[in-house]
Phi, psi and omega in degrees: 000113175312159166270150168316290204310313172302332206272312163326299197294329146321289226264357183262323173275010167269315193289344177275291184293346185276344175264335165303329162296290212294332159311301178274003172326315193283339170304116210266127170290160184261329140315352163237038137260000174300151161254143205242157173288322165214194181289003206237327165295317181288322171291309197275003163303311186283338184264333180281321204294318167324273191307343191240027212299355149332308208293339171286348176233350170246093174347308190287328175270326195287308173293305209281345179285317171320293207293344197270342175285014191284133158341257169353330164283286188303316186327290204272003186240170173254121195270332168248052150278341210260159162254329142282171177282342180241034161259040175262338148325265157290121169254103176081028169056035161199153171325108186321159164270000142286329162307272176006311163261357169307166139319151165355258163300356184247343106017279172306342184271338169275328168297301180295343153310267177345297196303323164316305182304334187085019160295101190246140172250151174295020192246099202340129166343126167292332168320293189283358170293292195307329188280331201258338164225356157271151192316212191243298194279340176315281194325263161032272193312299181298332175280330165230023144278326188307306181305262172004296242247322182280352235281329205270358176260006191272000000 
């Protein structure tokens, strides 16, 4: 269980990049050329990216906010339980009961997150789960967590 006092500090840098949004409203972002699974990935993308304000100076946290922002993902976690965007993943040095209920493919796309992160698991490369059963948009999804997580090499 997070301490109050982190969750305030989350909620004052969300309150902060949301006044930087509005500063900066007429300027065009690089997040709305990203490709999203639908409009509801792309708002929680933009809003978790709040709450996680590391993600505006870190890539890496910036990709892992991507993946959590997908529907299918954000359903099952609570973000201000996390002090990162993937410890939501593990519980007790085993796979969470929230992972668990994802789906597969998207199981592998959090997994191949996680993995990014330098989180290791007891499993096959998630990479090679993920090459071997995702779809054309999974592929999407990982190719512009990939881009995200790379950005600063672009």
């Amino acid at each position: 269980m997070r301490k109050t006092y982190d969750k305030e500090t989350n909620i004052n840098e969300m309150f902060d990049y949301l006044e930087d949004q509005i500063k900066n409203s007429g300027q065009g972002a690089i997040e709305n050329t990203y490709y999203y699974q639908s409009h509801e990935h792309k708002e929680m993308f933009l809003s978790i990216r709040g709450y996680f304000a590391e993600s505006q100076k870190n890539p890496e946290v910036d990709a892992a906010c991507y993946i959590i922002a997908m529907p299918d993902i954000y359903r099952h976690i609570n973000i201000f339980e996390l002090v990162s965007p993937m410890d939501w993943i593990r519980e007790n040095e085993r796979l969470s009961a929230p992972f668990k209920e994802l789906k597969p493919h998207i199981q592998y796309l959090a997994l191949a997150a996680a993995e990014a992160n330098g989180i290791k698991f007891s499993t096959q490369p998630a990479l090679s789960l993920g090459l071997a059963h995702w779809n054309l948009e999974q592929l999407k999804i990982f190719w512009q967590f990939t881009a995200i997580r790379r950005k600063n090499a672009m």
